[in-house]
N, C-alpha and C positions, 0 to 999 in steps of 0.2 A: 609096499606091503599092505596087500588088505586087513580085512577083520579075523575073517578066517585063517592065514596066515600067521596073523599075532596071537590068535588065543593059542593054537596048539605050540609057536613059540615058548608063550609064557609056560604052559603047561611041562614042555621038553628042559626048559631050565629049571623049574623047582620041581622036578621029576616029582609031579603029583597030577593025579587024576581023578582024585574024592570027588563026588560027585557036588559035595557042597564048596568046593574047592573052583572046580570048573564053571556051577551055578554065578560065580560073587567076580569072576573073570570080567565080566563087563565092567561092572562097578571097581575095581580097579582102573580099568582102563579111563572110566570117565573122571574118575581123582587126578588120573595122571595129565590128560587133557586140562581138567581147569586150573591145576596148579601152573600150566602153562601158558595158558591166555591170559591169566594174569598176573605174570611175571613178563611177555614179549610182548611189542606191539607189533606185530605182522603185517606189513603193509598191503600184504596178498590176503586181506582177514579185514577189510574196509569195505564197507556197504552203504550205496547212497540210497533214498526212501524219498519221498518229496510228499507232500498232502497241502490242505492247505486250512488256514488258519479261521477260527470265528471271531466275529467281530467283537470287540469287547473282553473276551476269554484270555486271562495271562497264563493259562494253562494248558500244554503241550503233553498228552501222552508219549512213554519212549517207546519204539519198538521192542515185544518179547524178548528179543535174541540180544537186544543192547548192551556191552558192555562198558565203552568209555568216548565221549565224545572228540570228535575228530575236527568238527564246525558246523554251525548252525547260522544260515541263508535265508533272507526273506527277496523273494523274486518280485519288483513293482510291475503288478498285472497290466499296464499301460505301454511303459518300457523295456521291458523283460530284463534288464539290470538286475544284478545280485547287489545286496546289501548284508557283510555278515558281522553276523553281531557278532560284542564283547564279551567275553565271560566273568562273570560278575559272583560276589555272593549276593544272596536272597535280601541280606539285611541289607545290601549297600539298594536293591532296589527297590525294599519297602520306602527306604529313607530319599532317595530320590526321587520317588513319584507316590507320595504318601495318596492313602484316601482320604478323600472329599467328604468333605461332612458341611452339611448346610446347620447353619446355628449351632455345632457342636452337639446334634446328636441326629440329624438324619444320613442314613450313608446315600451317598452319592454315587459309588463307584469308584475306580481308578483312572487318574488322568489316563486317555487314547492318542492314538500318534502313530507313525512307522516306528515297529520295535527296533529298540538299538540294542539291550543288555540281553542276558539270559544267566540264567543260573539252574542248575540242577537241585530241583523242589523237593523232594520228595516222594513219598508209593501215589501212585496213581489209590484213587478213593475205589475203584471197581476192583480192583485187584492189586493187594499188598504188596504182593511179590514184585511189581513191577515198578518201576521210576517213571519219572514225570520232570517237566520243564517249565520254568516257570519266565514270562518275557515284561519286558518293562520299558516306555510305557504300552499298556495294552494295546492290539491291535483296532485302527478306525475304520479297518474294511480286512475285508478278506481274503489277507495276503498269500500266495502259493509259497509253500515254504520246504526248504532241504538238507535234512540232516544229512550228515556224514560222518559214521559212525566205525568203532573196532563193534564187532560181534562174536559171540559164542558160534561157532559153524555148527554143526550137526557134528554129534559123536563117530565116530568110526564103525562104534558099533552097528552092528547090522541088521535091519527089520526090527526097531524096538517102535512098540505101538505107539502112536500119539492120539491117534482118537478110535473110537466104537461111535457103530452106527446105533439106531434105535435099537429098543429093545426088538427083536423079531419074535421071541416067544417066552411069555412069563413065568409059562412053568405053573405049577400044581402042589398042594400040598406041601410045600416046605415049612418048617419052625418061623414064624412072627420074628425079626430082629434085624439089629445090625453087623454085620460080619466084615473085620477086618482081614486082610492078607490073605484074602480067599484063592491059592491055586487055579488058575483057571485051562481048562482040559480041552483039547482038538486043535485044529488049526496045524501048521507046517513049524511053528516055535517050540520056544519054552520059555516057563520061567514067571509068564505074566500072573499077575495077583490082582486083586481089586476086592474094595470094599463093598459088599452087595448089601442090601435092603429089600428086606421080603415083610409087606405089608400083610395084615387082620387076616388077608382072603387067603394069605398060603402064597399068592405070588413077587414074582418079583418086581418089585416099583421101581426102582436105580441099580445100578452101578456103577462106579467110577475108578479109576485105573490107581492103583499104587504104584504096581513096576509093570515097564511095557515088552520086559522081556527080550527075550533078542532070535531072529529069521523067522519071525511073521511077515506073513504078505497081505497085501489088503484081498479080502474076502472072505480072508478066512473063518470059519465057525466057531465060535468059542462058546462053549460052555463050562461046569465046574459039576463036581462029586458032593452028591447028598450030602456023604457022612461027612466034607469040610465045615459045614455049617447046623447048628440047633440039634438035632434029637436023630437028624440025620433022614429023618423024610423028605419026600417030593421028588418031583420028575419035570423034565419039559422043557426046561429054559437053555434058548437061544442064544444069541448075539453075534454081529459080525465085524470085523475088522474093518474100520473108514480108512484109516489111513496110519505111514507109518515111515518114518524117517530111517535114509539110508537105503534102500535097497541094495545096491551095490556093494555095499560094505567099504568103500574105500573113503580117502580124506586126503586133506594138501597135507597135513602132517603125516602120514603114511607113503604118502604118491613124494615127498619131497624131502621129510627127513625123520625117517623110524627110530633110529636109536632112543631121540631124547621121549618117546613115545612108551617104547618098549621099555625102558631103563625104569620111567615112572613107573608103569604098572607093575613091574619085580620089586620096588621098592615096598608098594601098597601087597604085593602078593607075601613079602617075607613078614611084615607087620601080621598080616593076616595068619599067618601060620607059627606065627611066634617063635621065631629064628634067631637065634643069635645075635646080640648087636652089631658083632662085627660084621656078619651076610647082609643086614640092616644097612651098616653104614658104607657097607661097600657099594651095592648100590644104588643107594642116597648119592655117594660121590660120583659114580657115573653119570647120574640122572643128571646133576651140576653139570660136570662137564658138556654133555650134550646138549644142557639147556644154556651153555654160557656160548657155544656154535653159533645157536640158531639165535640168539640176541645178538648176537655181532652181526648177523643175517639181519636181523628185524629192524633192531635200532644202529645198524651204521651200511653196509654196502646197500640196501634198500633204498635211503634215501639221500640216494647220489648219485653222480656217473663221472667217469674223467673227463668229460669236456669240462665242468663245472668246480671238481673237488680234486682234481689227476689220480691218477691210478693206486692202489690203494699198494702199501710199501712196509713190510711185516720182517722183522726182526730173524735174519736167517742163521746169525753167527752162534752158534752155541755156546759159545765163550762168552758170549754178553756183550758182543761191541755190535755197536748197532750199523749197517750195512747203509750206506748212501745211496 
């Protein structure tokens, strides 16, 4: 099942078509998605990244898309051997490789070495949203190093924008301000918003995306309507589409198992519409069901095969006797 596929699913079962109804469909769908990546760990949903380490630095940016670590690899650049570390808490590796202080008050640093521990530190200082890895003891050279990791995949959704190019045209005359959830108009989509800023001169200096909307293609033209912002003057301003995740509209949870997909999203659709608990809990229990499939999927026939575990052997007596 693609994107397109599910939305007018979703649509055909709560037989609506409100226009703000069918806008907030994405966002369903992306509720339904994260309550599921983190509840299964999909083995088909593992991503390896490798970089490599500065000297000295116990600090590890994660990848954006990071969800939960899988293992963390230091490769000796000599040997090409993997070495993977332990996972630790942060306190066990303050307390085993303490700083250095000369006389009790100049820092020294952190004892260096081949990292052995790691522990998950913290937001990266560039960007909160993000995680970070902290290793102990710090690295004495420059080790090539590789994560293996569960990730967030790309939504299903289809053509939501991720980045705008430069500004292409500032524009004239608009109101001085800041403008939240500004509509933004043209382009092959819908839906996108972004915060604008129109500097002293009447133009526009920034904008930055709130929602990326959904079947934008990159190039597209984007602009926005006077009257969403100030006094409702001005003309002119540009902007084009960089880039945009998904084009395709599809996904491994779509391409491999829709229901517990689809079931989320009716659950987030009937909350949204203010439905009866029992339509509510009806499918909340679906959504379970489908989501307790595809964990059996994730966390048990994944990570096995009969040469190693024999063939897998499920309870077929309906009577409750269990079958040999």
């Amino acid at each position: 099942m693609n994107y397109v596929q599910l939305q007018q699913l979703i649509q055909d079962y709560a037989e609506n078509t409100e226009a703000l109804f069918v806008q907030d469909i994405p966002k369903f769908i992306q509720q339904a998605e994260t309550r599921i990546y983190n509840f299964v760990q999909l083995p088909s949903l593992r991503r390896n990244v490798t970089g490599t380490m500065t000297v000295g630095n116990q600090y590890v940016s994660l990848p954006n898309d990071w969800l939960s670590n899988y293992s963390v690899a230091i490769i000796d650049p000599t040997t090409l051997t993997y070495t993977y570390l332990i996972n630790k808490d942060v306190n066990f590796l303050r307390e085993a490789y303490p700083t250095v202080l000369n006389n009790g008050t100049t820092y020294q640093g952190t004892p260096t070495g081949a990292p052995k521990y790691y522990a998950v530190f913290g937001s990266q200082y560039s960007n909160q949203n993000e995680m970070s890895l902290m290793v102990a003891p710090a690295p004495d050279q420059a080790y090539p190093l590789e994560l293996h990791y569960f990730y967030y995949p790309a939504t299903i959704v289809q053509g939501v924008i991720n980045g705008l190019s430069s500004i292409t045209n500032a524009g004239s005359l608009y109101t001085p301000g800041v403008y939240s959830q500004v509509p933004l108009t043209g382009g092959n989509g819908s839906y996108a918003t972004a915060t604008v800023t129109v500097s002293m001169t009447g133009s526009v200096s920034s904008i930055t995306l709130d929602d990326g909307g959904v079947f934008y293609v990159p190039g597209d033209v984007l602009s926005f309507n006077a009257a969403s912002i100030g006094s409702g003057t001005g003309s002119g301003f540009t902007i084009s589409v960089a880039n945009i995740s998904n084009a395709t509209g599809t996904s491994w949870l779509g391409d491999n198992y829709d229901p517990v997909l689809f079931y989320g999203a009716m659950r987030e659709a009937m909350l949204f519409m203010k439905q009866e608990q029992d339509l509510v809990t009806y499918y909340e229990n679906k959504f379970q069901e489908a989501l307790a499939e595809v964990k059996r999927l994730g966390d048990g026939l994944d990570r096995g095969d009969a040469y190693r575990d024999g063939q897998t052997r499920l309870n077929t007596n309906l009577k409750g006797n269990v079958a040999s």
